[in-house]
N, C-alpha and C positions, 0 to 999 in steps of 0.2 A: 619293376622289380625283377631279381633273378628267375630261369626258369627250374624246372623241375630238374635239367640235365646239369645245370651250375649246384644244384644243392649236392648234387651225386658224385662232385670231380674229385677229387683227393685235395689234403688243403696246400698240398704243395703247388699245385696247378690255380687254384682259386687265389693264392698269395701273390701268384709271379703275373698273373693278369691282374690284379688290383694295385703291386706297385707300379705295375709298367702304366698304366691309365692314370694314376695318379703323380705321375711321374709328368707324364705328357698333358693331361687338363691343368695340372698346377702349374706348369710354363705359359702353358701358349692358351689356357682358357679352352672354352666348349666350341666355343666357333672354329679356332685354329686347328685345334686338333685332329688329330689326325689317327683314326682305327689302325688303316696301316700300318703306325709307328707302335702304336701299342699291342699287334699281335705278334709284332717281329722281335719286339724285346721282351713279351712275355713268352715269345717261343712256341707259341700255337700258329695256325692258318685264320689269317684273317673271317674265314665264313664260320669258326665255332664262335666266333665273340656273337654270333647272328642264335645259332645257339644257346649260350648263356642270357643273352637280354632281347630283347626287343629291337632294340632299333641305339644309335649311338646318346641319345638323350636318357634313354631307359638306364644306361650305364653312368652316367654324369650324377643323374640322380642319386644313383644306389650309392654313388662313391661320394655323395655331399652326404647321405643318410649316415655312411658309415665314420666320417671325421665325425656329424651332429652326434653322434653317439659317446665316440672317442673324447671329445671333449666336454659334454656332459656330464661325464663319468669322471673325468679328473677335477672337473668342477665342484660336482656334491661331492668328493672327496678329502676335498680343501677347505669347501663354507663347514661342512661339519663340525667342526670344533669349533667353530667363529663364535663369540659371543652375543649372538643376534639380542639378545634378552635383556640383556645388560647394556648392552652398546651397538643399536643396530645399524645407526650410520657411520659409527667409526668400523663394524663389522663390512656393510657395504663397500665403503671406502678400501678398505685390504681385500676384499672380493675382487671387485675390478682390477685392482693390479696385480691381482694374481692372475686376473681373463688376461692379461698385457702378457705377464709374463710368459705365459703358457703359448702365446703364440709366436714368443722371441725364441725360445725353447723347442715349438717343434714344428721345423719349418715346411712341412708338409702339410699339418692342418691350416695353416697362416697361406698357404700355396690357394688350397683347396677356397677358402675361407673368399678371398677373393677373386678366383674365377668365377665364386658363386657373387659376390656383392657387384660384379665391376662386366658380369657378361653381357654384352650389346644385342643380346639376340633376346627377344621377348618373350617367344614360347620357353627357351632354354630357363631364360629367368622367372618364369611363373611357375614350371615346373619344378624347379628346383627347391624354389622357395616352399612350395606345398610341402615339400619332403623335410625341408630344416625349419621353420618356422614351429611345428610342433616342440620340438626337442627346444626350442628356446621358449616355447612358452611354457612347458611346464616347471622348468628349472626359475623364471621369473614370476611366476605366479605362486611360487611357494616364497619367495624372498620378498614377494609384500607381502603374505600372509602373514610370515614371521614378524614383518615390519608392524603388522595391524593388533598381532597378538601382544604383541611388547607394549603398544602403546605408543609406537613410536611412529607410527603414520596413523594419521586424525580419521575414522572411522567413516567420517563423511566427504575425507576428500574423494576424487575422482581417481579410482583406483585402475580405472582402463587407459587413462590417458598418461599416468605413472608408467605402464604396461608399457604402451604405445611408444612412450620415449626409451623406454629403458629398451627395444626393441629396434629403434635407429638408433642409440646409441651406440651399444653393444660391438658390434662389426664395425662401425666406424673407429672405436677405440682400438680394436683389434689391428686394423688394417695401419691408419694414419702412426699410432705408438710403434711399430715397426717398417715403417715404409716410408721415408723420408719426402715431401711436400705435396701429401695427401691433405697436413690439416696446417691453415695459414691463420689462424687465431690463435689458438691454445700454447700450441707450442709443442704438441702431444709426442712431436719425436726425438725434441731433446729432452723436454723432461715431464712423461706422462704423467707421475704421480701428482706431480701438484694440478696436471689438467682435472686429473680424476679427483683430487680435492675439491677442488671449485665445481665443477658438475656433480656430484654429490652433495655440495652445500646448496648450491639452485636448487636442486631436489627437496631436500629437507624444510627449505624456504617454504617452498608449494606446497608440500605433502605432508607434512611435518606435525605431529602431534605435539 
């Protein structure tokens, strides 16, 4: 995470290094990337970025932390008015294609989204994952809760294994519903929402109150 001298810089300085890195890990991923390219476009000297973080991982990190954020936040945004209560799998169902949408819409966290799902390097990818995996599980761990409060998911299904899928799901929908021959069943990139019909209907199958 940032150091003490990154929380200190002005936020003009902290913007033009977060889009220029986000700029370069959302192309070319963590492995390709390149520091160099990201201190020359955000117009600092390559050794403050050494300042700001740790090491070039420490910086991947924060910048998967801050989309998990970003999109979190337009998330409970969105389910908020949904009518979990009344309708929590047709609510589901408009949830995810609004997670679809949202990554059609901004193609920086869809950038982001998958360097994080698709990077070859193992330490990058455990790390990275430690940093976003929270942010997805609190926002899905309140969406079965709501499920279980309605009545609409059966009190004794297996409520970690609902978790579990909705946790491979999720970025798979993301990625394939915007990325053309990621997903060769579904059909997820011509037309997601009936994907996401039918995987929310499996769901309701299993879990289903």
């Amino acid at each position: 995470m940032p150091t003490a001298t990154w929380d200190r810089l002005p936020s003009e300085r902290r913007d033009a290094v977060v889009a220029a890195a986000e700029a370069e890990f959302g192309s070319r991923g963590f492995s390709r990337g390149s520091l160099n390219v990201i201190a020359r476009e955000a117009g600092v000297a390559k050794g403050s970025l050494f300042q700001y973080f740790d090491d070039k991982l420490d910086l991947f990190a924060y910048l998967s932390d801050l989309a998990s954020v970003r999109i979190g936040t337009a998330m409970a945004k969105y389910n908020a008015p949904l009518p979990w209560a009344d309708d929590y799998w047709g609510s589901l169902e408009l949830s995810l294609g609004a997670w679809v949408d949202h990554f059609r819409d901004h193609p920086i966290d869809l950038a982001m989204t998958a360097a994080v799902n698709l990077e070859p390097d193992t330490d990058a990818r455990v790390a990275v994952r430690a940093a976003v995996h929270p942010h997805y599980l609190v926002g899905l761990r309140a969406l079965i809760a709501w499920g279980v409060g309605s009545g609409a998911v059966r009190p004794d299904a297996d409520h970690e294994a609902f978790l579990a899928l909705m946790l491979l799901v999720m970025p798979h929908l993301a990625l394939a519903s915007n990325t053309p021959g990621l997903d060769p069943v579904l059909g997820l990139y011509d037309d997601p929402h009936d994907g996401i019909a039918r995987i929310v209907a499996v769901c309701r199958e299993a879990f289903g109150g």
